[in-house]
Kinemage of the C-alpha trace (Angstrom):
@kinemage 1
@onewidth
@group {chain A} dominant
@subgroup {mainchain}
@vectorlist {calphas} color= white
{ca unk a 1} P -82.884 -28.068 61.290
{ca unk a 2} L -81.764 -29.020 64.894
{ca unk a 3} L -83.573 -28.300 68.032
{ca unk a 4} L -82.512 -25.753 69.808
{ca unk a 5} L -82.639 -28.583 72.660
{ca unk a 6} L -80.217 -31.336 70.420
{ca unk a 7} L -76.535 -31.832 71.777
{ca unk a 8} L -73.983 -31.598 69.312
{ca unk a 9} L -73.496 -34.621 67.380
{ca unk a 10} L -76.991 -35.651 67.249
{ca unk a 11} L -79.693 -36.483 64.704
{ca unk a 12} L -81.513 -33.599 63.020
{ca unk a 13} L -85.409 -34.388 62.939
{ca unk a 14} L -85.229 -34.379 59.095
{ca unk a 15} L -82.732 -37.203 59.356
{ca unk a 16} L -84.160 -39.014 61.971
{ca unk a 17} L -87.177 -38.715 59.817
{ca unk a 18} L -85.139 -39.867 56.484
{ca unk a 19} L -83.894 -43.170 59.349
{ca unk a 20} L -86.928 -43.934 60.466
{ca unk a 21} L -89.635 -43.560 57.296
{ca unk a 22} L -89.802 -47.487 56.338
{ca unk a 23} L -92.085 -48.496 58.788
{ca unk a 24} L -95.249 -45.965 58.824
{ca unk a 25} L -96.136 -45.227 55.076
{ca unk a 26} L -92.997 -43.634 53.670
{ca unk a 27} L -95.104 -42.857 50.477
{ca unk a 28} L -96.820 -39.668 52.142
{ca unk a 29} L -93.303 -39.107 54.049
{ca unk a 30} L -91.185 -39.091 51.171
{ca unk a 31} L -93.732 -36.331 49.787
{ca unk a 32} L -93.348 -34.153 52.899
{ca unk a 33} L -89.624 -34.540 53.232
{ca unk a 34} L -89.066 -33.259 49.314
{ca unk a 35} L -91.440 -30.089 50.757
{ca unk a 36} L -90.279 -29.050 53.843
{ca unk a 37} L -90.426 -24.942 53.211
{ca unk a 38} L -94.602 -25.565 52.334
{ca unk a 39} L -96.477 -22.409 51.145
{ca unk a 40} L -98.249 -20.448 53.641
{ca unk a 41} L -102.161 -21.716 53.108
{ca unk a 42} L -103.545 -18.107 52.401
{ca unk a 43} L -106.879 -19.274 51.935
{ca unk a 44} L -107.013 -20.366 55.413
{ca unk a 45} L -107.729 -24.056 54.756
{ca unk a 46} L -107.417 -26.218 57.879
{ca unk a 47} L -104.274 -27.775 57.428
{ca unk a 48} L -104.860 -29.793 60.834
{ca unk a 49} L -107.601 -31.675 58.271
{ca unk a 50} L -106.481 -30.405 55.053
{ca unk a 51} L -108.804 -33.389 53.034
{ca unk a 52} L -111.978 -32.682 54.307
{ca unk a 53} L -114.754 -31.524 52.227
{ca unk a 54} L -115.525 -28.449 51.566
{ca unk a 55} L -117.981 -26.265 50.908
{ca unk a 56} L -117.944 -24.811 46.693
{ca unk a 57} L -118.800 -21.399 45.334
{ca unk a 58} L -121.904 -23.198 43.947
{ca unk a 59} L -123.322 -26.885 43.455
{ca unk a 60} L -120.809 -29.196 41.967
{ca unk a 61} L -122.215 -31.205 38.896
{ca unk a 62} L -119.287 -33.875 39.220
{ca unk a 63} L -117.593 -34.909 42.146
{ca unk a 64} L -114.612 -36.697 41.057
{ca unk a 65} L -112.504 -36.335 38.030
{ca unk a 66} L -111.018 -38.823 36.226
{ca unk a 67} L -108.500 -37.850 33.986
{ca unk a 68} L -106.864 -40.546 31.375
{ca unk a 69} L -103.612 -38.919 30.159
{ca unk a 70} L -102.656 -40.322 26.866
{ca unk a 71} L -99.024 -39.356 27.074
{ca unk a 72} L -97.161 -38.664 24.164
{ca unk a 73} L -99.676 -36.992 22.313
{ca unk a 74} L -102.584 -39.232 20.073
{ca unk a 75} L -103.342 -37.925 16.523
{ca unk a 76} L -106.507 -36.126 16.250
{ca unk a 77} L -107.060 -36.761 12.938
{ca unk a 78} L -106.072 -40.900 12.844
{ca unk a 79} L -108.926 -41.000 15.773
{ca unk a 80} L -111.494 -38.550 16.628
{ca unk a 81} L -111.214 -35.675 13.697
{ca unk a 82} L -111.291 -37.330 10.013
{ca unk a 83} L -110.129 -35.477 7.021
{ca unk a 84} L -110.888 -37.151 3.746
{ca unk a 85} L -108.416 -34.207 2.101
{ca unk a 86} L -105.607 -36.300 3.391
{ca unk a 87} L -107.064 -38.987 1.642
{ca unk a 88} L -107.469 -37.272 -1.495
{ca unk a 89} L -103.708 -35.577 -0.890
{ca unk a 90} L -102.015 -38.586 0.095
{ca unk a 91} L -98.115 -38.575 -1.053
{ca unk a 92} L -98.463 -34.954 -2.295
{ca unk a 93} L -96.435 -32.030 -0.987
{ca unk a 94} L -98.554 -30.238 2.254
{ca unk a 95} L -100.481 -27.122 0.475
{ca unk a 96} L -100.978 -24.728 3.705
{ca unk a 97} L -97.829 -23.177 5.103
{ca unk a 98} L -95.891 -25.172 8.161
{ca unk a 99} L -95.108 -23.420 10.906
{ca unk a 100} L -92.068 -24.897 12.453
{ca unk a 101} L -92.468 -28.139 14.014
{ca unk a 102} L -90.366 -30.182 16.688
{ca unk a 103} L -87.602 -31.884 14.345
{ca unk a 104} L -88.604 -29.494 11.101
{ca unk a 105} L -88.672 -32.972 9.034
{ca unk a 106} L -91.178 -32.484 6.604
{ca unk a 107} L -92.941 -34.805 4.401
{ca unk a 108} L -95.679 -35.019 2.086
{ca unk a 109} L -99.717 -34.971 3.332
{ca unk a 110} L -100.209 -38.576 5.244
{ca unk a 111} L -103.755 -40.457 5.178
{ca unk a 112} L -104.949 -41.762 7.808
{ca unk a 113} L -104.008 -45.986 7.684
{ca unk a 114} L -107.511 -46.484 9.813
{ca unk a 115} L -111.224 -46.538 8.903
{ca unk a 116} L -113.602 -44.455 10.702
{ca unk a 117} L -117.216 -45.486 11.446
{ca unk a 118} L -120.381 -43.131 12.777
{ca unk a 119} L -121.380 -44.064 16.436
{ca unk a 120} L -124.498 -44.158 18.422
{ca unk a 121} L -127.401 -41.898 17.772
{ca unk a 122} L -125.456 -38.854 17.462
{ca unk a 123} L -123.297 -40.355 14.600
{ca unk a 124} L -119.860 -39.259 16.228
{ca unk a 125} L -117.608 -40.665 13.977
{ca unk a 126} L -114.098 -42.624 15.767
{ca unk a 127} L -111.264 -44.826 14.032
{ca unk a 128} L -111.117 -48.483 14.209
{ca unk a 129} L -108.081 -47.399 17.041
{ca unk a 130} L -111.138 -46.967 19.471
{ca unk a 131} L -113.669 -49.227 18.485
{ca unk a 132} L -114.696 -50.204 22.311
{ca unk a 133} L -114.270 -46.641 23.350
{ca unk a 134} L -116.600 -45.634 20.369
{ca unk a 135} L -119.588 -47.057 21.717
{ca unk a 136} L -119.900 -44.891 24.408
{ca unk a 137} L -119.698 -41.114 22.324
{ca unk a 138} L -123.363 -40.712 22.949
{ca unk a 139} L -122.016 -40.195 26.554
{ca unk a 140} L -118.752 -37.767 24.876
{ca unk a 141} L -118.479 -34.204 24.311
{ca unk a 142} L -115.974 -34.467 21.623
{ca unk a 143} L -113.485 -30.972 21.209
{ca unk a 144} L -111.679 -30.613 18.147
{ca unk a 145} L -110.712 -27.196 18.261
{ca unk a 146} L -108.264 -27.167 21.579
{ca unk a 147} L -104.658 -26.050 21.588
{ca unk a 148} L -101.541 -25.664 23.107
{ca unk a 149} L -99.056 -22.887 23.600
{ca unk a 150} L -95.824 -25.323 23.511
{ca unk a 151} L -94.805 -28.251 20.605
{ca unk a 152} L -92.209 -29.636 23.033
{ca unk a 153} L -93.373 -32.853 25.500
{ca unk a 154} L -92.253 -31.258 29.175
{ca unk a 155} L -93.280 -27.607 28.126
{ca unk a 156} L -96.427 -28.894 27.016
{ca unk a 157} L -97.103 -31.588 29.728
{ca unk a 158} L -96.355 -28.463 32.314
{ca unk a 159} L -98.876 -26.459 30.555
{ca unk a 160} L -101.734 -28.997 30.523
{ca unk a 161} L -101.116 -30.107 34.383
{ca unk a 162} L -100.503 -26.605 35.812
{ca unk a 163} L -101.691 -23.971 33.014
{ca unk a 164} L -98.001 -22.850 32.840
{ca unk a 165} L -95.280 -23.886 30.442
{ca unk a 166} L -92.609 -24.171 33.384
{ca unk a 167} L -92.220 -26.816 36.501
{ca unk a 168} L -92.850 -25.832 40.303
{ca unk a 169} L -96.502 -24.771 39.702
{ca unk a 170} L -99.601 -26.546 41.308
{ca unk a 171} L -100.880 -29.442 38.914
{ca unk a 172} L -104.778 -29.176 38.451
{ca unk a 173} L -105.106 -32.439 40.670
{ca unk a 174} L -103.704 -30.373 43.747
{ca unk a 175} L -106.301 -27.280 42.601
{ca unk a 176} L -108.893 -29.531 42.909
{ca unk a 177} L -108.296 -31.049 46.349
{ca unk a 178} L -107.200 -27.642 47.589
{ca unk a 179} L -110.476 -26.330 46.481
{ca unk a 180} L -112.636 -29.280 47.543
{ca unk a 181} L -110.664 -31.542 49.802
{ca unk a 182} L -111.588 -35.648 49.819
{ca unk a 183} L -114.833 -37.627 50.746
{ca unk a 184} L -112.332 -39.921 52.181
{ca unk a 185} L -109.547 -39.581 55.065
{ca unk a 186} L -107.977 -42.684 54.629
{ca unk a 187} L -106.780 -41.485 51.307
{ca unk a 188} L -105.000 -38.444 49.268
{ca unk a 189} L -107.374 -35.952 47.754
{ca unk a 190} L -105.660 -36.708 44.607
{ca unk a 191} L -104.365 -40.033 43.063
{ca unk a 192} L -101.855 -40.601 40.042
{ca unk a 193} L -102.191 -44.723 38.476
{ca unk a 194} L -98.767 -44.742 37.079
{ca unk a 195} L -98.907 -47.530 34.643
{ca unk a 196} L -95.131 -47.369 33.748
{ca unk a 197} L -94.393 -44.368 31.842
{ca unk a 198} L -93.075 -41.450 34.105
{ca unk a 199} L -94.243 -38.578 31.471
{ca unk a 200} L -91.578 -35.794 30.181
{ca unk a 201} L -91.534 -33.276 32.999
{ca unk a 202} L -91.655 -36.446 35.621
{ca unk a 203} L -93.546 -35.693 38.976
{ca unk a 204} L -93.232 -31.837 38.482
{ca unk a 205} L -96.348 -32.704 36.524
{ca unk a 206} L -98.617 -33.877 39.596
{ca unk a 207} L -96.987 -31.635 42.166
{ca unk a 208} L -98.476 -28.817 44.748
{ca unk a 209} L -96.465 -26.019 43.624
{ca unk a 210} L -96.520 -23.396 46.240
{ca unk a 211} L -99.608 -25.257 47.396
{ca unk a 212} L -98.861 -27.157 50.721
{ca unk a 213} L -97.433 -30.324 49.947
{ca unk a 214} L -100.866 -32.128 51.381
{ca unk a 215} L -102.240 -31.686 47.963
{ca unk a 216} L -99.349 -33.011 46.095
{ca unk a 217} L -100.572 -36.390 43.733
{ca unk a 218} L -99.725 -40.057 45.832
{ca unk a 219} L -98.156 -41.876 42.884
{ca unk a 220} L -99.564 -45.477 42.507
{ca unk a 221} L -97.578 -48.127 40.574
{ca unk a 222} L -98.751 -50.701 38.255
{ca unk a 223} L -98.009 -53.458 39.731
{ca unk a 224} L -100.667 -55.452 42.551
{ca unk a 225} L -98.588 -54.058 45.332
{ca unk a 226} L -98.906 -50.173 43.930
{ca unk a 227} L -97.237 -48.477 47.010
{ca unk a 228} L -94.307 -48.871 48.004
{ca unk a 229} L -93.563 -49.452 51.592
{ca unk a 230} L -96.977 -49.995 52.577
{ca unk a 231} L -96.003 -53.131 54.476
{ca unk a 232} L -95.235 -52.292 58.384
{ca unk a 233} L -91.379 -52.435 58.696
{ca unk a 234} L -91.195 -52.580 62.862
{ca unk a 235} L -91.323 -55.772 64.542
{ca unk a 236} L -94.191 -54.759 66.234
{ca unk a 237} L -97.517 -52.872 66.084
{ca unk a 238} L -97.036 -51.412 69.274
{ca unk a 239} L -93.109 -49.936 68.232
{ca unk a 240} L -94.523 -48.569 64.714
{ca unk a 241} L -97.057 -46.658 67.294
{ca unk a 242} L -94.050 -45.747 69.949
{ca unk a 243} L -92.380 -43.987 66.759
{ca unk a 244} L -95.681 -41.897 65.273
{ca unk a 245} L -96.325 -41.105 69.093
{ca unk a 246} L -92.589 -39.699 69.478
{ca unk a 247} L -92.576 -37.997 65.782
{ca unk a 248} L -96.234 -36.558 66.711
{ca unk a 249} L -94.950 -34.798 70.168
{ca unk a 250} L -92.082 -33.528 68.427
{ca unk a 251} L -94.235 -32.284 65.771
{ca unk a 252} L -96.841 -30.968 68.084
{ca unk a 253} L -93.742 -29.021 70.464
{ca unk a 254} L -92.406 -27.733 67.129
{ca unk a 255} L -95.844 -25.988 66.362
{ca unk a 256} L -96.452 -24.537 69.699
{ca unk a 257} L -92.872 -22.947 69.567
{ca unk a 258} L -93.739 -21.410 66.080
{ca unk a 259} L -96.891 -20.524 66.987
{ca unk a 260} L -98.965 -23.517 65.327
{ca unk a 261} L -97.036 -22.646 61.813
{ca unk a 262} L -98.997 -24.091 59.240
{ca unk a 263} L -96.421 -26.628 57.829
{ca unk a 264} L -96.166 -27.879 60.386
{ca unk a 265} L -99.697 -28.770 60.991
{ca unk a 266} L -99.770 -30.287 57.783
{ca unk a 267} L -96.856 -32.685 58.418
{ca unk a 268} L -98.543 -33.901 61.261
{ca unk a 269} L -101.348 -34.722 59.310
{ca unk a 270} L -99.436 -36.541 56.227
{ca unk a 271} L -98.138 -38.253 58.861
{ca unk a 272} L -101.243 -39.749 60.448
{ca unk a 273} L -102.816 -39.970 56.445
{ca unk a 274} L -99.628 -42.439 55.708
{ca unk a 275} L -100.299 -44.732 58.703
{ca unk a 276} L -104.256 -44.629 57.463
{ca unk a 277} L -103.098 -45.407 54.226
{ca unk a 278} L -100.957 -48.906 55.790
{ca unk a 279} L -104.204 -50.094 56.865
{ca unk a 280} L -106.277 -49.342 54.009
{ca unk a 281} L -104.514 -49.486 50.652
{ca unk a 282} L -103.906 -53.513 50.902
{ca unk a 283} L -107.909 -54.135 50.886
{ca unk a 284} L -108.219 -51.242 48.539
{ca unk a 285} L -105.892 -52.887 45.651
{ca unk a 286} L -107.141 -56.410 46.582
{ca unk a 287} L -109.520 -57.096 43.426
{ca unk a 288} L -110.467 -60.238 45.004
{ca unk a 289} L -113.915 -59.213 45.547
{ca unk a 290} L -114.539 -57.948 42.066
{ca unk a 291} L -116.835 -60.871 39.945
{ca unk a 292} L -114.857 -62.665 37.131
{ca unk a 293} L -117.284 -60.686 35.100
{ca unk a 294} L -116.015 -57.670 36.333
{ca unk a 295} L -112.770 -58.247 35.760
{ca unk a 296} L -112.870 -59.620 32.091
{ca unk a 297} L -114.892 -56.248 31.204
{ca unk a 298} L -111.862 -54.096 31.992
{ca unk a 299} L -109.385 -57.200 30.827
{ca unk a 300} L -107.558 -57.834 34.083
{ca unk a 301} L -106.318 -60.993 32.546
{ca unk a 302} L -105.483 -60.081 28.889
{ca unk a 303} L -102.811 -61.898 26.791
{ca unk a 304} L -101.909 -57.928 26.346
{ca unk a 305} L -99.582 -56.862 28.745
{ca unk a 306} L -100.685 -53.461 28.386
{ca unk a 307} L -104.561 -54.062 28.458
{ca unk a 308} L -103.743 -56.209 31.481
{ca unk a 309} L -101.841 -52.736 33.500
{ca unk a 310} L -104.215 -50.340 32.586
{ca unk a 311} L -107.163 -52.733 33.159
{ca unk a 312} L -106.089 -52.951 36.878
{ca unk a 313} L -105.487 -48.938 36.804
{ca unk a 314} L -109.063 -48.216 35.538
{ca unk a 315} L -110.460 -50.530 37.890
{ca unk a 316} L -108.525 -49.239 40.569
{ca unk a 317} L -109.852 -45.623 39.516
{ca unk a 318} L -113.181 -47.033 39.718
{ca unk a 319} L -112.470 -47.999 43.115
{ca unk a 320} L -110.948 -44.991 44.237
{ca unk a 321} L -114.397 -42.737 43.042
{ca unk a 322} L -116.179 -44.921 45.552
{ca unk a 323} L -113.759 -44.043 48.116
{ca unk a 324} L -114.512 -40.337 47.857
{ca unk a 325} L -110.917 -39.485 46.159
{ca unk a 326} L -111.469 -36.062 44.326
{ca unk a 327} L -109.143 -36.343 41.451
{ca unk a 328} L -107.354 -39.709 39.918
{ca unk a 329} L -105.155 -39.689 36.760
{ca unk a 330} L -104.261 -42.159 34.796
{ca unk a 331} L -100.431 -42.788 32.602
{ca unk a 332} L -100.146 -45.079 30.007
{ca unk a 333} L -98.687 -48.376 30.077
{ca unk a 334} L -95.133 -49.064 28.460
{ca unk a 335} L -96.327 -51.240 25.264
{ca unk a 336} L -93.288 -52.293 22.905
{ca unk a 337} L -93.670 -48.697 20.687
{ca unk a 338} L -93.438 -46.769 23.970
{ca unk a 339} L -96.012 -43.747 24.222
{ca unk a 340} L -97.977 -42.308 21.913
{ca unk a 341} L -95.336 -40.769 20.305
{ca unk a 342} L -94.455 -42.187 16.788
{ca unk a 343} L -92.496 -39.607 14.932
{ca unk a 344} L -92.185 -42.988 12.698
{ca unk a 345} L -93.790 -46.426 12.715
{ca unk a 346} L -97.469 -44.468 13.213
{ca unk a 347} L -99.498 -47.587 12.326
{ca unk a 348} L -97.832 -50.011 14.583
{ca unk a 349} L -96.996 -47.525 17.474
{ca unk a 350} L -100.978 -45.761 17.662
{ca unk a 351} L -102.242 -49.448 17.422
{ca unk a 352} L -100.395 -50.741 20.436
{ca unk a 353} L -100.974 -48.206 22.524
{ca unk a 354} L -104.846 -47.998 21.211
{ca unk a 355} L -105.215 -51.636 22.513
{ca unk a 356} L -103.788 -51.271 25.664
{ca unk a 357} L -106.279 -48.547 26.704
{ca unk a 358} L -109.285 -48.899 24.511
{ca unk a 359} L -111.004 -51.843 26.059
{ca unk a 360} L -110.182 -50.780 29.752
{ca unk a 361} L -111.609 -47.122 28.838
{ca unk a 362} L -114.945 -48.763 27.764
{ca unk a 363} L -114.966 -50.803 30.483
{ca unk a 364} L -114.758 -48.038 33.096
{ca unk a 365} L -117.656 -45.826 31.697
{ca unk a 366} L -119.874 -49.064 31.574
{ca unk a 367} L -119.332 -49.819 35.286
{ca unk a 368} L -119.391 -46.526 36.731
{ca unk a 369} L -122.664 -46.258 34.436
{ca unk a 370} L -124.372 -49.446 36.133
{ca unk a 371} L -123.038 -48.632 39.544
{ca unk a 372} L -124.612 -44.912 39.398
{ca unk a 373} L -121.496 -43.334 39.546
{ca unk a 374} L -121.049 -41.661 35.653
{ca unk a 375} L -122.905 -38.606 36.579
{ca unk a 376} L -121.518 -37.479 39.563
{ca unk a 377} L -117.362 -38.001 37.810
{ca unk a 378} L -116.347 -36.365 34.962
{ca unk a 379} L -113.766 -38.384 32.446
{ca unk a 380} L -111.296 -36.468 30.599
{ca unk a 381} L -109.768 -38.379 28.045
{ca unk a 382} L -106.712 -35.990 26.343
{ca unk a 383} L -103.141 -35.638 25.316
{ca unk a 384} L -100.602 -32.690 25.346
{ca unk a 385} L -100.871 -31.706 21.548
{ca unk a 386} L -102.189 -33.208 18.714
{ca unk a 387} L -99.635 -34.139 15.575
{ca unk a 388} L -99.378 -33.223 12.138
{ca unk a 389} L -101.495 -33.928 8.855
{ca unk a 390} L -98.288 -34.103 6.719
{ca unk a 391} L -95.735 -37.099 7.462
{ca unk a 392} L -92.669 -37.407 9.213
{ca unk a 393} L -90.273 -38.604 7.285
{ca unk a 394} L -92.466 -41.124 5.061
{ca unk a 395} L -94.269 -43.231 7.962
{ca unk a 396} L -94.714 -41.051 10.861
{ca unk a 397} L -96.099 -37.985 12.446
{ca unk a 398} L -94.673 -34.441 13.796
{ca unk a 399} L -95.797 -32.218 16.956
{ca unk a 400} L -98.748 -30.376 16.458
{ca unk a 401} L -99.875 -27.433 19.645
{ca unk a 402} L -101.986 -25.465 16.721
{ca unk a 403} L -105.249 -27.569 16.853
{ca unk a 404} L -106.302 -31.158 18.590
{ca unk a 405} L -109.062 -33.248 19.757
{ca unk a 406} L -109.892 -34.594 23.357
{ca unk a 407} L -113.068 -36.133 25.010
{ca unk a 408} L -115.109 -34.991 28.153
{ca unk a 409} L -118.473 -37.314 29.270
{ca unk a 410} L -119.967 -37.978 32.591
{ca unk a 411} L -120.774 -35.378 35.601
{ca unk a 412} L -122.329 -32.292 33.900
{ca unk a 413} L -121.421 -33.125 30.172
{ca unk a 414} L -124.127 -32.784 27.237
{ca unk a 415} L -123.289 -36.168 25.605
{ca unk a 416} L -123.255 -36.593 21.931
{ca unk a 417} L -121.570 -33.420 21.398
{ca unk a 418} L -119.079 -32.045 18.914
{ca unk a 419} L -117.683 -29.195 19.445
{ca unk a 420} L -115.240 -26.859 17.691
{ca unk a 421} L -113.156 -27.859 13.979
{ca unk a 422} L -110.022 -27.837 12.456
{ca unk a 423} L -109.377 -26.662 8.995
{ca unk a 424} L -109.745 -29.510 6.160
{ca unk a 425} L -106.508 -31.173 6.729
{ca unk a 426} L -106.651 -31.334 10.672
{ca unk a 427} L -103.824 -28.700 11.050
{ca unk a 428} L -104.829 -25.950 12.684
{ca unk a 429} L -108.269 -25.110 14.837
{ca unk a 430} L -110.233 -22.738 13.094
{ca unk a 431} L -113.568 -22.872 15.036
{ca unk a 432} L -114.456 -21.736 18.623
{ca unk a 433} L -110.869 -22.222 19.076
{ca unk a 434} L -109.813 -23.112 22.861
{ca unk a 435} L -106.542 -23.621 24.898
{ca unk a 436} L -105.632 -25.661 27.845
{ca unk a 437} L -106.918 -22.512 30.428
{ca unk a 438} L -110.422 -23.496 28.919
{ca unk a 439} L -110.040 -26.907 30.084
{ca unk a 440} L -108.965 -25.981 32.884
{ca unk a 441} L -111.911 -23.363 33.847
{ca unk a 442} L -114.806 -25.877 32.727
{ca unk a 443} L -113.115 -28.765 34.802
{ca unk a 444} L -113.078 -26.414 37.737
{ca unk a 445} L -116.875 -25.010 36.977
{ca unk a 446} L -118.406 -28.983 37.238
{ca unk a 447} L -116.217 -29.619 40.635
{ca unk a 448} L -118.392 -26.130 41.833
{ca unk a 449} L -116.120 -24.074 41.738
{ca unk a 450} L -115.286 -20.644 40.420
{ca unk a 451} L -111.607 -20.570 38.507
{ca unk a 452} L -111.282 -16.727 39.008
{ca unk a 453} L -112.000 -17.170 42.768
{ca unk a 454} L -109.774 -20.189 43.636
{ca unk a 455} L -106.749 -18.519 44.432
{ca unk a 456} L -104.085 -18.639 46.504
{ca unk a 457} L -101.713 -16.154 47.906
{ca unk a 458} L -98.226 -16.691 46.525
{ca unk a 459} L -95.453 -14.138 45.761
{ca unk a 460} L -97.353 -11.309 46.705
{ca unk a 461} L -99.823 -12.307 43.920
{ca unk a 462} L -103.314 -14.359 43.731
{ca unk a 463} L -102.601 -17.182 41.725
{ca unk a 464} L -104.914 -19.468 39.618
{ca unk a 465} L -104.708 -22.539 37.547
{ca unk a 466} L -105.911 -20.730 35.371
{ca unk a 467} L -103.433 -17.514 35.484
{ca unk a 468} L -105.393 -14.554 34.310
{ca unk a 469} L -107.052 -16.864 31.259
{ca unk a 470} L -109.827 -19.153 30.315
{ca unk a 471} L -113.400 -19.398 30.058
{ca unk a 472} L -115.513 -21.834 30.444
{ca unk a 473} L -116.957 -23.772 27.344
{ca unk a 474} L -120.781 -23.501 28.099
{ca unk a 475} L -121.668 -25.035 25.314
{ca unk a 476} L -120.338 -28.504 26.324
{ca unk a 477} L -122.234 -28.516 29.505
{ca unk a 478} L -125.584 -30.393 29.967
């Protein structure tokens, strides 16, 4: 809008804000510019300091989440849920009736092409996909028995981010730093390590919804410069300062004409969080420090492309828990089969994705093990859905919402756990069945907090992550 000051023929503040965003952090800026009408904070957060900590409806067993998105959707039963009936059926026609699938293209039962192996003391049994991974399931609560409501990528990526099958709602990163804030002001309460692959559903799936936009996720990129425009743009220090200074009393004049509105409290402080983030983020991303020993445990220099990205992003995640972020999710890398997605070519598709991730993953529980941090951040290790027992067409693997595994360990998780089955081909769950509100109400429960009380006014409604579902899986929880 214009002031009611401008002449005609002048700049609006949005586009002298779009002119002048290069040169203090345009990251954080671009967020706030996509969000100018925020949501009113009706739970009375402080959006002056909108990443502080606060206080949770009881203690918090974990204080950070880490949450490794395998996008495209993993099959349960080639890696965490084995089913020697597809074995025995292999080639033959599926007995148990299909419900419709994704691309209806039906084939006969499909073994698995990998061996599995019993783990640790409690005997977990994982594929040869995971074999680094693997040694840690004395750590894992392993659920075979979740599900989703949608077969389709972007329904179902919606749906696991914001416990609703559409785009615009709150992602669970932005209910977590809502509800908790960050140990860290330099630094978003929430963190996405994009490693290549924007998922279906793009950024919808780590926005703030009706939340204000402070609680959005801060993509990071791959690369060893992960945000862009980071670098100071102005010639000077002292100019970059001369803008913020102008931007902040036109802010600050804005608010006391509207009667300190709450947006636009919060753009003031994205603003002054994006010049933190200048000054911190280089030193932050700089691995220098890290041992050589360090850095060959997560594979920061692997032959792998892959390995090599999401090395540096589970490092970097590591990193980011001892900065106090709240909540950090991780994409996959783009390895030459792209995502986990192999409606054909399962073998050589699951395999390069498997070692792009698996050694990184290990890597990351060991150090945050050794450096005391495991028990206070809880790892969730999931896709969207699971896929099919039967083939598609003769080498490859349909959608499957009606039963799928994932992993939980760290902050608050009984370790060596299995929990929940599928029926004897891996099809559909048929044991203390869950769904993604579940999920969503145990993550919630560690972080301290209550997921029928976190609300927020919207609409004339309360709203939840987890709408009017879930319950939390007890039974998981140490």
């Amino acid at each position: 809008m214009n002031f009611p000051y401008s002449r005609s023929g002048s700049l609006s503040r949005r586009q002298w804000l779009q002119r002048s965003a290069s040169g203090f952090g345009a990251l954080a800026l671009a967020n706030m510019l996509a969000n100018d009408g925020f949501a009113v904070d009706e739970g009375r957060r402080d959006t002056k300091t909108p990443f502080l900590p606060r206080t949770t409806h009881f203690p918090s067993k974990a204080k950070h989440i880490i949450y490794l998105y395998m996008d495209g959707a993993p099959s349960h039963v080639d890696i965490w849920d084995p089913k020697p009936r597809l074995a025995k059926d292999n080639g033959k026609p599926f007995s148990m009736k299909i419900e419709p699938t994704q691309f209806n293209n039906i084939g006969n039962t499909l073994a698995s092409p990998w061996k599995f192996k019993n783990y640790g003391e409690s005997g977990i049994p994982c594929s040869d996909l995971f074999k680094h991974t693997a040694q840690h399931v004395d750590k894992f609560a392993v659920i075979r028995s979740m599900t989703s409501n949608f077969s389709e990528h972007t329904n179902a990526n919606y749906f696991l981010h914001t416990g609703i099958g559409i785009q615009g709602r709150p992602s669970m990163g932005a209910w977590a730093g809502y509800g908790m804030g960050s140990d860290c002001e330099n630094l978003p309460a929430y963190v996405v390590l994009n490693g290549g692959l924007t998922p279906p559903g793009g950024l919808d799936n780590f926005g703030s919804g009706f939340l204000p936009a402070s609680y959005q996720g801060s993509v990071f990129g791959a690369s060893k410069e992960p945000v862009a425009y980071i670098q100071r743009r102005e010639a000077t220090a002292k100019l970059q300062q001369n803008k913020l200074a102008l931007l902040k009393k036109m802010d600050q004049r804005d608010s006391e004409r509207l009667n300190h509105e709450d947006q636009i409290e919060s753009a003031i402080a994205n603003y002054e969080l994006a010049y933190r983030m200048q000054h911190f983020v280089p030193e932050l991303t700089d691995f220098g420090e890290e041992s050589e020993a360090t850095q060959n445990l997560y594979g920061i220099h692997a032959k792998t492309k892959g390995t090599a990205i999401y090395a540096r992003q589970c490092l970097l995640a590591r990193r980011l828990v001892e900065q106090g972020v709240r909540f950090i999710e991780l994409t996959c890398p783009n390895v030459s089969h792209d995502r986990w997605d192999q409606h054909g070519n399962l073998l050589a598709g699951h395999t390069d994705n498997a070692m792009a991730v698996d050694q990184p993953i290990a890597a990351l529980i060991t150090d945050l093990q050794q450096r005391g941090l495991l028990d206070e951040t809880l790892i969730v290790w999931s896709g969207e859905f699971g896929r099919t027992p039967f083939a598609q067409g003769s080498n490859g693997r349909d959608h499957n919402p009606f039963g799928f595994s994932l992993w939980m360990c760290g902050g608050g998780i009984k370790g060596g756990t299995i929990y929940g089955a599928t029926d004897e081909y891996g099809y559909k769950a048929v044991q203390d069945k869950l769904q993604i509100h579940d999920l969503h109400a145990t993550m919630l429960h560690l972080l301290g907090m209550d997921h029928e009380q976190l609300t927020f006014r919207f609409s004339g409604r309360d709203m939840r992550l987890t709408d009017v579902h879930g319950e939390v899986i007890h039974d998981i929880l140490a």
